[in-house]
C-alpha positions as CSV (number, residue, x, y, z in Angstrom):
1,X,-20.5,-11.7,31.4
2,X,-20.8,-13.6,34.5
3,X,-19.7,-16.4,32.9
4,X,-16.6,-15.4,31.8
5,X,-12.9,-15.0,33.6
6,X,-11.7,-11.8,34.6
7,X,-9.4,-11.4,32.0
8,X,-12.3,-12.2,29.0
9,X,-14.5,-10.1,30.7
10,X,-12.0,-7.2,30.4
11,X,-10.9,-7.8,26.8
12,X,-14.1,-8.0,25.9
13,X,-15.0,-4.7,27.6
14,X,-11.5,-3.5,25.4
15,X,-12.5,-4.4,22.3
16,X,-13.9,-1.2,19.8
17,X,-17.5,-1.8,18.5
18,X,-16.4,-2.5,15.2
19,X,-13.9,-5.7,16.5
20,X,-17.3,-6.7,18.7
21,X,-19.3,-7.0,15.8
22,X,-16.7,-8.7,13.5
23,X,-16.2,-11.4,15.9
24,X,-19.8,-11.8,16.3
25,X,-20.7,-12.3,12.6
26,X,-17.5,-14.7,12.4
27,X,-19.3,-16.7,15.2
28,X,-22.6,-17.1,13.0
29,X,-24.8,-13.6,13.2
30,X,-26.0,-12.3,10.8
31,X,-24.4,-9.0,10.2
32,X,-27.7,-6.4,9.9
33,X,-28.6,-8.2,13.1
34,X,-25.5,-7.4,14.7
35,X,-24.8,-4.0,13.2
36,X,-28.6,-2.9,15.0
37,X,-27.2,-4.3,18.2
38,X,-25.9,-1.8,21.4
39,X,-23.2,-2.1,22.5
40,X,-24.3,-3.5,26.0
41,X,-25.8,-6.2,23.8
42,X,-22.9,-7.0,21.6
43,X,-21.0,-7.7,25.1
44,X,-23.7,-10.2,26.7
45,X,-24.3,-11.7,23.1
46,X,-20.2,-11.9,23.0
47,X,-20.0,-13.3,26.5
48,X,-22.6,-15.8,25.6
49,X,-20.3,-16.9,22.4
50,X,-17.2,-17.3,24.2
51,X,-19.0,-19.5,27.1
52,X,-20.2,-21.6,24.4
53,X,-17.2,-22.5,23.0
54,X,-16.6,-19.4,20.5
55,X,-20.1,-20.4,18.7
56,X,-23.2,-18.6,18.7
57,X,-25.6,-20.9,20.8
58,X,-27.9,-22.7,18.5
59,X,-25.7,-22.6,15.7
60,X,-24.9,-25.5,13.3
61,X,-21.9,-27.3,14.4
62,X,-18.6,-26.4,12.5
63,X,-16.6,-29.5,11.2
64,X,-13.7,-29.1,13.2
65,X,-10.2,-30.2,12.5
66,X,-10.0,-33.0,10.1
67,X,-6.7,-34.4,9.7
68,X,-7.1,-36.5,6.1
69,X,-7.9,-33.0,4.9
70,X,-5.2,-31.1,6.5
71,X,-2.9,-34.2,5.1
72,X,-4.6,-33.3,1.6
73,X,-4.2,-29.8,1.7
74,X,-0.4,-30.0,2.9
75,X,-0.1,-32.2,0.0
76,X,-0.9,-30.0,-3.0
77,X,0.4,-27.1,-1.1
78,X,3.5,-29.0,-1.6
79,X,2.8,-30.2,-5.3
80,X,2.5,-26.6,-5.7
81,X,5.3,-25.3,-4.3
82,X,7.4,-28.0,-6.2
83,X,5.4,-27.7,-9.5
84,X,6.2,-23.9,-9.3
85,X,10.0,-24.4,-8.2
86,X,10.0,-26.5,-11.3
87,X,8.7,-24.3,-13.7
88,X,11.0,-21.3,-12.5
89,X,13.5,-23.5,-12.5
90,X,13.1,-24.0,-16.4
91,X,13.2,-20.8,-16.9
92,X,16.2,-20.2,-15.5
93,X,18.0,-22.8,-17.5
94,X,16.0,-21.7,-20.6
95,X,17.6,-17.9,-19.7
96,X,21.0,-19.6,-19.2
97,X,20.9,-21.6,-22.6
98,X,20.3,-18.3,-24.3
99,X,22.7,-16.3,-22.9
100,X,25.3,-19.1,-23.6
101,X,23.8,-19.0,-27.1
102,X,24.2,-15.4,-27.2
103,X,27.5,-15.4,-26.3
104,X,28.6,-18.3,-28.7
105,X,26.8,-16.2,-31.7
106,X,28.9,-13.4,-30.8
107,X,32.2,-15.0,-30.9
108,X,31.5,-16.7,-33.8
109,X,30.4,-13.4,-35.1
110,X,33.9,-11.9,-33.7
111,X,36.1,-14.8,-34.7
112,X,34.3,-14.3,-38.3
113,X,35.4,-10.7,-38.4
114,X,38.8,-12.0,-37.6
115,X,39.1,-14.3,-39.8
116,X,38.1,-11.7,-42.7
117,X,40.4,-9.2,-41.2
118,X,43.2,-11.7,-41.5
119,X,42.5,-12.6,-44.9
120,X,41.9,-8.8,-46.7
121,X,45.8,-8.4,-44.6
122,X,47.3,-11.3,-46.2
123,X,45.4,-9.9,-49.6
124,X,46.8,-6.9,-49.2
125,X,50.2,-8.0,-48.4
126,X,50.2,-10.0,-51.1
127,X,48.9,-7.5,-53.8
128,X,51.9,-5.0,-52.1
129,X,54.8,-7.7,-52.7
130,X,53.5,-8.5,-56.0
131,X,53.4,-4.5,-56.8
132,X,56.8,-4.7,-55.0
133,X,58.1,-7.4,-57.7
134,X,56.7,-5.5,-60.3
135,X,58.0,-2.5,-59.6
136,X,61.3,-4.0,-59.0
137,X,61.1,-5.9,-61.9
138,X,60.5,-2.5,-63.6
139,X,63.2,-0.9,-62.1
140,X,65.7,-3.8,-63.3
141,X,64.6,-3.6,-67.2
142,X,64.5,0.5,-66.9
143,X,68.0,0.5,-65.7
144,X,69.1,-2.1,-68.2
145,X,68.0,-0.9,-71.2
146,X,70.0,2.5,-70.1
């Protein structure tokens, strides 16, 4: 702990058991190792991982920031994100088409109606003049045969 600034040393005497053991299996320990630790041990072993950089000594070295891969990740992230964006956007213009197409289908439906409408009225109109004529027509040779 000697090792370590003032301000490590007392964030590391802060921190709960359970955060001291999760940051040292994140650095490389093995978890059953760490779980049988005390606590005074966690925060020597802890000190000794952040004076080595935030790695357990003797540990592999990580691969570190590689920025052909970070490139490569940023772009299909990005392929992604557009692919998606794509594929809701063809579902809202499929949703739109169909609504339109809805709505069409109803006023053709509605105009249909109309148009039936109008032609049993102009049936009807005619069948009354023609009983009109008739019945006028009626009239005439009952009143002049009197």
């Amino acid at each position: 702990m000697e090792k370590l600034t003032a301000a490590q040393q007392q964030s590391g005497k802060k921190m709960s058991d359970e955060r001291l053991r999760l940051k040292l299996v994140a650095a490389g320990y093995e978890e059953d190792v760490v779980v049988a630790m005390e606590r005074e041990t966690m925060l020597s072993t802890y000190a000794e991982v952040l004076a080595g950089g935030g790695v357990r000594p003797g540990a592999p070295a990580q691969v570190g920031y590689d920025p052909d891969v970070e490139a490569q990740k940023l772009a299909f992230e990005k392929q992604r994100w557009e692919s998606e964006r794509e594929d809701k956007l063809r579902r809202e213009e499929a949703e739109r088409e169909e609504r339109r197409m809805e709505r069409e289908y109803k006023l053709r439906k509605e105009e249909a109606k109309l148009r039936r409408e109008e032609v049993e009225r102009e049936d009807k109109l005619r069948r009354e003049e023609a009983e009109q004529r008739r019945w006028e027509a009626d009239s005439c040779h009952t009143y002049s045969h009197d």
